[in-house]
C-alpha positions in Angstrom: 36.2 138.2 -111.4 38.3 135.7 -109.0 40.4 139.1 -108.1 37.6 140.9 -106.7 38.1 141.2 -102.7 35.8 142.3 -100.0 37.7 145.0 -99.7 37.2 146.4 -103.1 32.7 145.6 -102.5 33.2 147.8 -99.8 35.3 150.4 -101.6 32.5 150.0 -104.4 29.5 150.4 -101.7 31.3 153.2 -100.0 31.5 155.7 -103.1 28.2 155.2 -103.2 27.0 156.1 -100.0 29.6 158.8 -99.8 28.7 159.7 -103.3 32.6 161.5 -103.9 35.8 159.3 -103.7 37.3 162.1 -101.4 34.1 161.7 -98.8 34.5 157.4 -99.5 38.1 157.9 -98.6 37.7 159.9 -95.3 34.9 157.0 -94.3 37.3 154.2 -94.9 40.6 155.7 -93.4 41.9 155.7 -97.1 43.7 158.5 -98.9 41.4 159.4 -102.5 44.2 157.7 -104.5 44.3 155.0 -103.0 40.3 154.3 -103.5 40.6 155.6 -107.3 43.1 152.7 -107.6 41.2 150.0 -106.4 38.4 151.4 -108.1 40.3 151.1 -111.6 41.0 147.7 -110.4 37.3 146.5 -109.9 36.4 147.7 -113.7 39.7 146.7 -115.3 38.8 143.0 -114.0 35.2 143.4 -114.8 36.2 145.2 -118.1 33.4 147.7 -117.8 33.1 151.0 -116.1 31.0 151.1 -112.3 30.6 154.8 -112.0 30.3 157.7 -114.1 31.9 160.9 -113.6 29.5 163.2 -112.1 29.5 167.1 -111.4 27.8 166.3 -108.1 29.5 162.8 -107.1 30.0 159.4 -108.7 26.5 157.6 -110.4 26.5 154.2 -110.4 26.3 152.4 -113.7 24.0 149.4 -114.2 26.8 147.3 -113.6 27.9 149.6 -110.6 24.2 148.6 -108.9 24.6 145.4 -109.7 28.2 145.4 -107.9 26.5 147.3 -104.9 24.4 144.5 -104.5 26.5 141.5 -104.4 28.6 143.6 -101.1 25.1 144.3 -99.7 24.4 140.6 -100.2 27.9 139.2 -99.0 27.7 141.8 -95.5 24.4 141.1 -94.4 25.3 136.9 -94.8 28.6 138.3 -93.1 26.4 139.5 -90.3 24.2 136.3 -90.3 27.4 134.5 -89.8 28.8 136.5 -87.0 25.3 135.8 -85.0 25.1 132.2 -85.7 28.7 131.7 -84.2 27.4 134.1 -81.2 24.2 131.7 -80.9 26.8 128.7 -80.9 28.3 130.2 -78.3 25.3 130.9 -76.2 24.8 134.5 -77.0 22.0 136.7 -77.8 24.1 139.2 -79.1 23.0 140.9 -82.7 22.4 144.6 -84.1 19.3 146.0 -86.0 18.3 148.6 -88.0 15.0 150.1 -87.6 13.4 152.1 -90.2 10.1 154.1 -89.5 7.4 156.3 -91.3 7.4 159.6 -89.6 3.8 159.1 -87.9 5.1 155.6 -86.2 7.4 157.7 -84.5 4.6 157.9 -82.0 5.2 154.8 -80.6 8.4 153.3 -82.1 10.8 154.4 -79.5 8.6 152.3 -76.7 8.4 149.0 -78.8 12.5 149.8 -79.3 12.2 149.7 -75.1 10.3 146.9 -74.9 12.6 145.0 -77.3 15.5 145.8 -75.2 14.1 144.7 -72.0 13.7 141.3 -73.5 17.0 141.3 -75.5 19.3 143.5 -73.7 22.4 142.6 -75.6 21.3 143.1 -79.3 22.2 146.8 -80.3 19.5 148.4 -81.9 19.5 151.9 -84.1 16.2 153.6 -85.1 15.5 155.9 -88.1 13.1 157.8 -88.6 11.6 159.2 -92.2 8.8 160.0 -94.2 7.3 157.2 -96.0 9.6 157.5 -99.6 12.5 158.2 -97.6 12.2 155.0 -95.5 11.4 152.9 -98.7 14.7 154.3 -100.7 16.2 152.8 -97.3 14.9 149.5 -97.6 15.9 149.2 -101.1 19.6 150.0 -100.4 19.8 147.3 -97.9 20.2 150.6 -95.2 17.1 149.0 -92.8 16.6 145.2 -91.5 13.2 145.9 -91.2 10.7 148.5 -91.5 7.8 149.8 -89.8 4.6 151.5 -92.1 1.3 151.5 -93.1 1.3 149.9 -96.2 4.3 147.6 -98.0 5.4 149.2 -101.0 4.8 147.2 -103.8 7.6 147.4 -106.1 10.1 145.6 -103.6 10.2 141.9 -102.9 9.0 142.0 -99.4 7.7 140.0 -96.2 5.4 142.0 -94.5 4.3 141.1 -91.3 0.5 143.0 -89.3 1.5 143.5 -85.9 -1.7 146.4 -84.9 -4.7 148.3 -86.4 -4.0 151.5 -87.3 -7.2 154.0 -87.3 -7.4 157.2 -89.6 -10.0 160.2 -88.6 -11.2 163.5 -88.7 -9.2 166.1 -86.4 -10.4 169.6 -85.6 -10.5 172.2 -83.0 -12.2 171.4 -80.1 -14.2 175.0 -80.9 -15.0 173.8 -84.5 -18.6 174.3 -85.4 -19.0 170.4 -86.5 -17.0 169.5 -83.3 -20.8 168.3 -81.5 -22.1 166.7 -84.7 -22.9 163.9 -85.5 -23.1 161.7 -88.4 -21.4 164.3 -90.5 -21.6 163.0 -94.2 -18.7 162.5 -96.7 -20.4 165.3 -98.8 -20.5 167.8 -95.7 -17.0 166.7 -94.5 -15.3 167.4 -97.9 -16.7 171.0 -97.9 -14.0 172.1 -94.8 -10.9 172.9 -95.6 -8.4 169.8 -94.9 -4.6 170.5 -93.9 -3.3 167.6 -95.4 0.2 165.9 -95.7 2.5 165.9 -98.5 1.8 164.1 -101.8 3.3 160.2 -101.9 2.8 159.8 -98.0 0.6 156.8 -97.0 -2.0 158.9 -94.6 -2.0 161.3 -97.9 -3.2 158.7 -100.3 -5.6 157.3 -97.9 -7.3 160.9 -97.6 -7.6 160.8 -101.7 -9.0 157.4 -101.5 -11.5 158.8 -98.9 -12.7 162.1 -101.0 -11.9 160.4 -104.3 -15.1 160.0 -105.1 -16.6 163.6 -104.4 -16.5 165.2 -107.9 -13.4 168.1 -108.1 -12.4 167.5 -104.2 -8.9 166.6 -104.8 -8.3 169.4 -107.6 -7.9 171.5 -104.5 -7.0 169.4 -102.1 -6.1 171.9 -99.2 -2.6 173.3 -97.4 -0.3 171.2 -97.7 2.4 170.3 -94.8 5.2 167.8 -94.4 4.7 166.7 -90.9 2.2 165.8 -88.6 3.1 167.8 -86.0 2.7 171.6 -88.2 -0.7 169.8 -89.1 -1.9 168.9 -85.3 -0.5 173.2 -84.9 -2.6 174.5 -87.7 -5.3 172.3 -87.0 -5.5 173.7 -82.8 -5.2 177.0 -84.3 -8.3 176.5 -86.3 -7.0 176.9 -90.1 -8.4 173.9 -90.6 -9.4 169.9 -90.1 -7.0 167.2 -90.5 -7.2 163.5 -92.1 -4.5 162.0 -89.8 -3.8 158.9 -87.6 -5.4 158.8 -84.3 -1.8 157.5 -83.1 -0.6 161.2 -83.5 -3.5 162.7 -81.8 -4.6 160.5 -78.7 -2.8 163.0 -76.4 -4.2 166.1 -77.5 -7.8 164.4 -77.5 -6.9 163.6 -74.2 -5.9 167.2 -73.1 -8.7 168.5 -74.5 -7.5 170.4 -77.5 -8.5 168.6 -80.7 -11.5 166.8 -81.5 -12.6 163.8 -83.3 -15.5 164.7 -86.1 -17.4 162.2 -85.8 -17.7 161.6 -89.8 -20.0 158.3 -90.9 -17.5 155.8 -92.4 -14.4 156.8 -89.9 -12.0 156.1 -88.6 -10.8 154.1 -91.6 -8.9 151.3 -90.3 -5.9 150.3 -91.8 -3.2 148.2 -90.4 0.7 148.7 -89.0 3.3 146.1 -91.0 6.5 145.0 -90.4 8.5 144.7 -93.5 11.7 143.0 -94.3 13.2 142.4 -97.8 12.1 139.1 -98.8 15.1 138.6 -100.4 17.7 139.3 -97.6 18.6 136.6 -95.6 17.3 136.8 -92.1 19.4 137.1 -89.4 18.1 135.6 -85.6 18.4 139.1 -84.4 15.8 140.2 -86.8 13.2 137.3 -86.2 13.5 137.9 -82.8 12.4 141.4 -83.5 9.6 140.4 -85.9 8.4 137.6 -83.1 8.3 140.5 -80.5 6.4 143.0 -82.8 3.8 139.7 -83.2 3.2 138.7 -79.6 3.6 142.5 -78.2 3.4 145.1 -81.0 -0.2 146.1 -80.9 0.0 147.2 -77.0 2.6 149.8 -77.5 0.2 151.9 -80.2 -0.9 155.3 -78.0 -4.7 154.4 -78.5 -6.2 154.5 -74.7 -9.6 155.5 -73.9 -12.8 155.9 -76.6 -11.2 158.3 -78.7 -13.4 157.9 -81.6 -16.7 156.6 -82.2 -17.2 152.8 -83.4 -17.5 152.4 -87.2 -20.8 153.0 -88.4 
């Protein structure tokens, strides 16, 4: 293995992400030959094949993950390195990777301000996805650090509370429990729910919430994969809507949704920041994680009493 370059890790990692040598070679100013030969390289020194032929693009072998890895590994302590010679130097200079769950999109571009204010020189890049999407980024080293609901649990992670983050009852301001009060979990589970798609964290929240109503989630209602068609169908009266009251506050505030006021709600769960416990962690992202600890909680769009105390 003493012949393996950086060069051929990132030859390795690029197939990957590219997913055809032709697509690798076009990323890396390379002609397809010329990564197919450093490719043959890599396994002739290893003695065992990285990538199998695929219709659709390359798969990675075990031992092609386990080569991804190591130039994941070597890049980021790369990086690390570059920022530690900048902080010699008296720079706060650094780039990040922000990953976030579709409904913190709500309020993620203003802590991304707010960051920037304080640390003007450290390049930041924000992505935004639903909650498996922004998972399958964190574990391919795509994202420094994440922003969701809950951590997922099959990752080595450090996650991080930096702000509550309440779930309710949405409806049309004209809905008929829209002036109730002390609506039950029994009368609640009657309406029919617009609900997001199945795997999503505000999704399995809503099935902890009705899970114990006998046949509720058989049928669990229409289902739609953002909360924006939800907070549509919702004002257009097909429906009520389990959802975060971060995705709602200015429509309760214009006056077309309500809050049901349902005994038990809002649920309150809490915003994280995640980072691979296993990653090494460069200044630029402490400095992110400190922000989102001293700061975080005052960027989330909650102003006014938008929902009644829990019961």
């Amino acid at each position: 293995m003493r012949n393996i370059t950086l060069r051929h890790l990132r030859i390795i990692s690029a197939i990957h992400t590219e997913g055809k040598i032709i697509n690798a070679a076009k990323a890396l100013g390379l002609t397809g030959p010329a990564v197919t030969l450093q490719l043959q390289q890599v396994e002739a020194e290893a003695g065992i094949q990285l990538f199998e032929r695929a219709p659709h693009g390359m798969r990675p072998t075990d031992a092609g993950f386990a080569f991804i890895e190591a130039a994941h590994a070597i890049d980021e302590r790369l990086g690390l390195l570059q920022e530690e010679i900048d902080a010699v130097k008296g720079l706060r200079k650094g780039h990040l990777i922000v990953g976030a769950v579709s409904t913190a999109k709500y309020f993620a571009p203003q802590i991304i301000a707010g960051f920037k204010k304080e640390f003007p020189d450290i390049e930041l890049k924000l992505v935004i996805g639903n909650r498996a999407e922004t998972i399958a980024k964190l574990k391919d080293h795509v994202l420094d650090i994440a922003l969701m609901g809950r951590p997922p649990p099959d990752l080595p992670v450090e996650a991080r509370v930096f702000g509550d983050h309440p779930l309710i009852i949405a409806a049309a301001p004209d809905h008929p429990l829209a002036q109730a009060r002390d609506i039950t979990k029994a009368r609640i589970a009657k309406e029919h729910f617009i609900v997001r798609e199945p795997g999503s964290g505000t999704r399995m929240s809503f099935e902890r919430f009705l899970g114990d109503i006998p046949g509720r989630l058989e049928q669990p209602g229409t289902e739609m994969d953002s909360n924006e068609t939800i907070k549509q169908a919702v004002m257009a009266g097909l429906g009520v809507a389990f959802i975060s009251a971060h995705t709602i506050a200015f429509e309760v505030q214009a006056g077309r949704l309500s809050v049901l006021d349902v005994i038990g709600m809002p649920i309150r769960r809490q915003w994280f920041s995640v980072v691979r416990s296993d990653r090494v962690v460069t200044p630029a992202i402490g400095a992110f994680c400190a922000f989102l600890a001293r700061k975080g909680a005052a960027f989330l769009p909650i102003s006014g009493k938008l929902y009644p105390e829990t019961r």
